[in-house]
N, C-alpha and C positions, 0 to 999 in steps of 0.2 A: 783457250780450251780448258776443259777440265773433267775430271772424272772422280767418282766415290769408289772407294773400295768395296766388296761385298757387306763386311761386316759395316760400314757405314762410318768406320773408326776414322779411318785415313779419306782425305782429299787432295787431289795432284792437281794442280793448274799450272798454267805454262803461259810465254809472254813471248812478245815478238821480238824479243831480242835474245831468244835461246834462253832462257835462263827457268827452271821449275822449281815448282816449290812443292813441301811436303807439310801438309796440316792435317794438326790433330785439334783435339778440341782448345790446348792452351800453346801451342806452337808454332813454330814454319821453319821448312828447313829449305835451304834453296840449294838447289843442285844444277850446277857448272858441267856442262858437254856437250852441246851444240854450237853451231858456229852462224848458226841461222834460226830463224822463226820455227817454234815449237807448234806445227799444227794440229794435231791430236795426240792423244793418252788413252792409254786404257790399264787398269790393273787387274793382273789375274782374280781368277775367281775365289781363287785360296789366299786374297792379300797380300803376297809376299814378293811379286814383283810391278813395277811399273815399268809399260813400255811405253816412250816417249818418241810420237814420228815427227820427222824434220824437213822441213823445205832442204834444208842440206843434203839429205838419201841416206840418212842413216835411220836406224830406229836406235833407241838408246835402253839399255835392260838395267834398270836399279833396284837393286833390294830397299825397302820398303823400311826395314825394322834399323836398316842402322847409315841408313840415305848413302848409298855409295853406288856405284853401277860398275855393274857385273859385267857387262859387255856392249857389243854394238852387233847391229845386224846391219847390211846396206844392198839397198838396190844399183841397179846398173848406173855408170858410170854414168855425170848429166843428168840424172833423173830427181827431180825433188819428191817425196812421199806428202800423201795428200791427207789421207785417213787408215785406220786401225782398230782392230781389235782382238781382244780371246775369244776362242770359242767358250759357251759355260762348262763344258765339261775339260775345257784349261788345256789339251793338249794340243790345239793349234791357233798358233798369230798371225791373225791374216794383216797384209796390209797392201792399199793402192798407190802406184807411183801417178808422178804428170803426165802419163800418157794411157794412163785407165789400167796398167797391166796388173794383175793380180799376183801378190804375193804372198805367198805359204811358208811356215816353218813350223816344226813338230817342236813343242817346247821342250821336250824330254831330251834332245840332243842340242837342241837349238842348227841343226841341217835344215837346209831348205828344201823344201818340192819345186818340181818345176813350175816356172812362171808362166800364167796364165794369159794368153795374149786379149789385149782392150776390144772389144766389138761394138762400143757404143761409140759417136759420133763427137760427143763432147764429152771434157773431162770430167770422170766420175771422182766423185766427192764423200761418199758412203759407203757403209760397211755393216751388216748385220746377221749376226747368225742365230739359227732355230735355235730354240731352249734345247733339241735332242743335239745340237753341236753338228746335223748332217747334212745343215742346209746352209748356205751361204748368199744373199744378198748385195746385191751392188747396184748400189744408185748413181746416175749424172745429173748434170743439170739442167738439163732439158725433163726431166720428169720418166727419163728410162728406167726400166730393172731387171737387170736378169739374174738367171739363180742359178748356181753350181752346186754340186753335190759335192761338200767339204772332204769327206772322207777320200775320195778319188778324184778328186780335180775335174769332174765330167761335169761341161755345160746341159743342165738340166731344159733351163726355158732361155732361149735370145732374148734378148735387148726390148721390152714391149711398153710402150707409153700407158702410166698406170695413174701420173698426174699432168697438171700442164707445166711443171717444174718452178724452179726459180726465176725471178722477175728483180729488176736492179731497184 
């Protein structure tokens, strides 16, 4: 997996044996803090953080400018994280665990909201939020989507077949 930074300066890729790296245009820095497969990243919209989610259930928080991580965020006990992201307007981390539940946290404290229970049938795999930050997307692999209202955790539209999803 991998992600760009806003300014396009920084690139985070990740490898299936935990291990991330931080590239600039003449570098790599690899950063050590999973104990499991690195499934997605995302960096803030301001550049200054990377968040790295992990089949292990942690999410890993790294500052950006001087590769170190700041913290960890984890989902419930048993649970591997699938996918992640910022809102653009940076103040919430969504992320999905292997059972579709949706996870919140306010970056300004890094406290969680409450977890959002799975309604789709298969394990969702995606994450994408409106350019306004107020809409939340969750895709499965059967080709479902439904949308929450990011601001209040309120299911906006259920689970509705929008493609015919993935194929092996």
């Amino acid at each position: 997996c991998a992600a760009f930074s806003a300014d396009g300066k920084t690139l985070a890729s990740g490898d299936s044996d935990g291990k991330i790296y931080l590239w600039d245009l003449t570098r790599c820095a690899q950063l050590l803090g999973h104990a499991q497969r690195v499934r997605d990243m995302a960096v803030s919209p301001d550049g200054r953080t990377l968040a790295t989610i992990s089949f292990d259930g942690s999410v890993g928080l790294w500052d950006t400018s001087i590769h170190t991580r700041r913290g960890s965020l984890f989902a419930a006990a048993n649970r591997e994280l699938m996918a992640g992201c910022f809102s653009p307007d940076g103040q919430t981390l969504a992320a999905l665990d292997n059972r579709g539940e949706l996870l919140l946290w306010e970056t300004a404290t890094w406290q969680p909201r409450p977890a959002r229970p799975n309604l789709h049938n298969k394990p969702s795999i995606a994450l994408a939020f409106s350019p306004d930050s107020r809409l939340l997307a969750q895709g499965d692999l059967d080709g479902y989507v439904s949308l929450w209202d990011a601001t209040i955790g309120a299911l906006i539209h259920p689970p509705t077949r929008l493609h015919s999803g993935l194929t092996p």
